[in-house]
C-alpha positions in Angstrom: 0.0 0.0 0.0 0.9 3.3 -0.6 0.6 5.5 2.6 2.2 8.6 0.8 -1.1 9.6 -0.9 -3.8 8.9 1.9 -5.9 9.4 -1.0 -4.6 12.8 -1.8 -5.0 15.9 0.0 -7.5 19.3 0.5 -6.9 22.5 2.2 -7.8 22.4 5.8 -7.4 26.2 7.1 -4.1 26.9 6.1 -2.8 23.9 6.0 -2.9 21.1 3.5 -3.4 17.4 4.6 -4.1 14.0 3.0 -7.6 13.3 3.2 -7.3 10.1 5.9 -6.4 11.2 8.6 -7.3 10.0 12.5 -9.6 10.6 15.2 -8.8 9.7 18.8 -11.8 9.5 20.5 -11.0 5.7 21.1 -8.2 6.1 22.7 -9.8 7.1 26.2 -11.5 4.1 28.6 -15.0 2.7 28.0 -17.5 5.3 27.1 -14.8 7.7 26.0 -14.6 8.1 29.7 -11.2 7.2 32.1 -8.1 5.6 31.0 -7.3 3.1 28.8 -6.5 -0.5 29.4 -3.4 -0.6 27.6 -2.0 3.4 27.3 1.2 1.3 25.6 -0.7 0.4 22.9 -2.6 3.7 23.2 0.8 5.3 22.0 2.0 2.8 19.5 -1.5 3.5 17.5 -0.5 7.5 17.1 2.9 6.8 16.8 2.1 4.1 13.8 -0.9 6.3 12.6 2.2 9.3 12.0 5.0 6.7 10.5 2.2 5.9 8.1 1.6 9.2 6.3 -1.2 10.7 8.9 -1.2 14.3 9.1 -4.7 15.2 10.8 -5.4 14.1 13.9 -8.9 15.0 15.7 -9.2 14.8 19.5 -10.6 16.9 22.4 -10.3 17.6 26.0 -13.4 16.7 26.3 -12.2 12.7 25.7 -11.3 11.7 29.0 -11.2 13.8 30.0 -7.8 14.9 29.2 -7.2 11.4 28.9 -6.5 11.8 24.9 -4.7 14.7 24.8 -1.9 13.8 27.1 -1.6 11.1 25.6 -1.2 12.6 22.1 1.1 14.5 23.6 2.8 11.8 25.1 3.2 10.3 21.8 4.2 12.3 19.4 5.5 15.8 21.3 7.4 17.8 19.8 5.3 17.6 16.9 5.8 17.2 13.3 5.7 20.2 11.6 3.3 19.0 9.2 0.9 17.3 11.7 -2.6 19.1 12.4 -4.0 18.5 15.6 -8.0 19.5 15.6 -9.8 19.9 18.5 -13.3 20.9 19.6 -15.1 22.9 22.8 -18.1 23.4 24.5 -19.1 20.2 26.0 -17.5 18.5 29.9 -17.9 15.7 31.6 -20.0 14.6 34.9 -18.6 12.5 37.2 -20.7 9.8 35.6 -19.3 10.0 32.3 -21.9 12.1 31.4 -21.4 14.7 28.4 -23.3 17.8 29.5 -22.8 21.6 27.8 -20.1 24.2 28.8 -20.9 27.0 26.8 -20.6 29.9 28.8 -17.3 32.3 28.0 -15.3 31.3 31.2 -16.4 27.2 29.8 -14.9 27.7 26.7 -11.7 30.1 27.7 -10.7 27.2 30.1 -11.2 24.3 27.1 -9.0 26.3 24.6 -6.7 26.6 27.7 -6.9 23.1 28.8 -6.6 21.7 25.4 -3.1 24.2 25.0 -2.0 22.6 28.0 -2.9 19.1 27.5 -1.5 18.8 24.4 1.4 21.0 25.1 1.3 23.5 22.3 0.9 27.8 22.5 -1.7 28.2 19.7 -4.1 25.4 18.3 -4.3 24.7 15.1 -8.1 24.3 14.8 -11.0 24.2 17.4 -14.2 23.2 16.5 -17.1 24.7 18.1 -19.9 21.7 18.9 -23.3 22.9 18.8 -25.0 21.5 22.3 -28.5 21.7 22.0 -28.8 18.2 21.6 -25.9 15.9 22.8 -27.1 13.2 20.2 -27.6 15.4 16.9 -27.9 19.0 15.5 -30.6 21.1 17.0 -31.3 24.8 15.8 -30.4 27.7 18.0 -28.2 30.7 17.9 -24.7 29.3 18.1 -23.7 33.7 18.0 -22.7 33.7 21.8 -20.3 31.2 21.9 -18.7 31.5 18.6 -18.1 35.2 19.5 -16.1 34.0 22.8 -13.9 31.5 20.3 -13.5 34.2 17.5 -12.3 36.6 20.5 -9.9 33.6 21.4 -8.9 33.5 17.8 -7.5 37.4 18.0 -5.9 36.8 20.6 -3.7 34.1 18.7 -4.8 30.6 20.6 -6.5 29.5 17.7 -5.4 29.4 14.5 -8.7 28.6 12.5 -12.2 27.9 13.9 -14.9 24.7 12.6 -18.3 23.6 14.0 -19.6 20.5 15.2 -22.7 18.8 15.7 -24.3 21.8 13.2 -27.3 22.9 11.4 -26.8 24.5 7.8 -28.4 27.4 9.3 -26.3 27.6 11.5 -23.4 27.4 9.7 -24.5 29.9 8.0 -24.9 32.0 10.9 -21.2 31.1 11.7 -20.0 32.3 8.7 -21.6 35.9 8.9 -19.4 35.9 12.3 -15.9 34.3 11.5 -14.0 31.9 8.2 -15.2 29.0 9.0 -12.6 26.0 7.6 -14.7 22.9 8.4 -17.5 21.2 9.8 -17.8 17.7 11.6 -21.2 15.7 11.7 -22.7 12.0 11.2 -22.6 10.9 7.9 -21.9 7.6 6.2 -23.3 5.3 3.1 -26.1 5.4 5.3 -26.8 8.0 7.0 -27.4 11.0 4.6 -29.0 13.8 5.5 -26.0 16.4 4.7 -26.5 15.4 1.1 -26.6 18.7 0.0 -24.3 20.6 2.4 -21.6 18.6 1.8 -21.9 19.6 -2.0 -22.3 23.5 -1.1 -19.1 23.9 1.5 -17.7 21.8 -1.4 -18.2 24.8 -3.5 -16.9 27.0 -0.8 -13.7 25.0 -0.1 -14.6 24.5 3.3 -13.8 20.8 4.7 -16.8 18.2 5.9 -15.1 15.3 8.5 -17.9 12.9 9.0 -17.9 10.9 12.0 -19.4 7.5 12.4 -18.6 5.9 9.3 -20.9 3.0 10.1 -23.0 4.5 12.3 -26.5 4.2 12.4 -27.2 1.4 10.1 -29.7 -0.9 9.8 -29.4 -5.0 9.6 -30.6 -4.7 5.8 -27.5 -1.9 5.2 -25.6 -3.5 7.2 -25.8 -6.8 5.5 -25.4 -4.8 1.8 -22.0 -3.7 3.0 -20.9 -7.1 4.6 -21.5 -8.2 1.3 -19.7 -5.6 -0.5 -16.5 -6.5 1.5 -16.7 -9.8 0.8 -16.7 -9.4 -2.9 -14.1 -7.0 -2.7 -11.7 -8.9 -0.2 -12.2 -5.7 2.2 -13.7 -5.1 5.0 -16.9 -3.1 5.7 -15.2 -0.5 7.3 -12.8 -0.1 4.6 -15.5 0.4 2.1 -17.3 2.7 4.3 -14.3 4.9 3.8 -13.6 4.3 0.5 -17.3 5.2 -0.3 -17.0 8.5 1.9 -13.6 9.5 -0.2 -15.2 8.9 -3.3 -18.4 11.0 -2.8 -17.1 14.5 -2.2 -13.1 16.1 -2.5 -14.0 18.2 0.9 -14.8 15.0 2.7 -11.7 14.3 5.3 -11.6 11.2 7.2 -11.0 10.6 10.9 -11.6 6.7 11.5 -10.9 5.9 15.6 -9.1 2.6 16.6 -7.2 1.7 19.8 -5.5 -1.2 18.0 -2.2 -1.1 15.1 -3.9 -3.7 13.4 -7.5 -2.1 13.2 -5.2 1.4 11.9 -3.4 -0.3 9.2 -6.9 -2.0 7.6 -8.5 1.6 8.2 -5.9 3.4 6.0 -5.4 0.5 3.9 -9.2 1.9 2.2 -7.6 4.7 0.8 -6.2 2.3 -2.0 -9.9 1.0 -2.5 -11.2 1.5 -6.1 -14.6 0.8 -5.8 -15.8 -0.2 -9.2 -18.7 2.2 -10.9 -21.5 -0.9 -10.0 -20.6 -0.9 -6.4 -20.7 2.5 -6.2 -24.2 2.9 -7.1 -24.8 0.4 -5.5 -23.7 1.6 -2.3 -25.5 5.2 -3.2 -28.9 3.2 -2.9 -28.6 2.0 1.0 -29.6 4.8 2.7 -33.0 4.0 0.6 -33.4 1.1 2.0 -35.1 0.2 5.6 -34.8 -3.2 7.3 -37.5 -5.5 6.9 
């Protein structure tokens, strides 16, 4: 396989990375919540994920907490010059392992902090606002208030470049009104596709879509469509719902989680996954379809 092309590359603030990149969220204990079992193998997945060509890694303070940003930094401090580290505010965690909102400005002024510490850097690359009005899914309301706090943060010089999370089109478009906005990050997959159209107009704008959940959400009757897929292909479902999500749009970015080497080598093994014209289609069909 050849890691140098990750499936080539798109503009991501002012930085250019290759369109597979990595997403930590697995790396903290059960329920993205505590430590993990094994923080070696923890740090042999980042360090592996780099070796092999990765240069966008998505975390937050929020994991853990703290849990994945230390040990990011543990890994892979002092930093490759060409490694992007995006992060993301305005949610913290109850004792529980609840996820509840922290949107107020002192909230998000210590997250942008926290994640500067915890990672060990003086100015963070990008910082995705998440919408909180519903934990589980976009929800409209104003997202002015806090983006104002994070733009502020953003003169200041902590943050380079500013996404959302967890958004409405609306308001993303409210966002833009108030600040460039480089990307946005929310569930989508073969079949999950509601952000149809979005995708294709910040496409147009240049701006960056990183779905999450790349098999999240399906169905037994998807599900088995992709098993089946994979089978005929000699991948796995995973690596064709990544291969699927690099073929529909350039300005889609990729940030598949593992907490094993193995499970990160298959994942980035999909960028070298042609799916043939047939499969494509259909693939483009399963969010159609509904279990019976």
């Amino acid at each position: 396989m050849s890691v140098t092309s990750l499936s080539r590359t798109f503009t991501l603030g002012d930085r250019t990375v290759k369109r597979l990149g990595y997403g930590a969220m697995q790396l903290a204990g059960p329920g993205v919540f505590g430590p993990p079992k094994d923080r070696d193998a923890a740090l042999a997945v980042l360090r592996e994920a780099v070796a092999r060509g990765v240069d966008h890694i998505d975390t937050s303070d929020f994991y853990g907490p703290h849990v994945t940003n230390q040990i990011i930094r543990e890994a892979l401090h002092p930093y490759p010059n060409d490694l992007v580290i995006v992060t993301k505010i305005s949610a913290r965690r109850g004792a529980d392992g609840s996820w509840i909102p922290a949107m107020s400005p002192a909230e998000l002024t210590q997250a942008v902090h926290d994640n500067l510490r915890n990672l060990g850097l003086d100015v963070l690359d990008i910082v995705n606002l998440r919408s909180m009005y519903d934990v589980h899914g976009p929800a409209e309301g104003s997202i002015e208030a806090p983006l104002t706090v994070l733009a502020e943060l953003q003169r200041k010089g902590l943050v380079r470049h500013i996404g959302l999370s967890n958004v409405t089109p609306t308001q993303i478009a409210e966002g833009r009104r108030l600040c460039e906005i480089v990307c946005v990050q929310n569930h989508y997959n073969v079949a999950h596709r509601s952000d149809d159209a979005l995708i294709d107009d910040l496409a147009r704008a240049g701006i960056a879509y990183v779905p999450y959940f790349p098999l999240g959400g399906f169905q037994p009757l998807q599900s088995s469509i992709l098993s089946d897929v994979a089978a005929r292909l000699g991948a796995t479902p995973m690596q064709v719902a990544l291969a699927w999500l690099l073929r529909r749009a350039p300005n889609i970015l990729l940030i598949p989680g593992t907490s094993s080497v193995a499970h990160l080598r298959e994942n980035l093994a999909a960028a070298e996954l042609d799916l043939p014209d047939d499969v494509a289609k259909e693939l483009d069909n399963v969010a159609s379809l509904a279990s019976a």
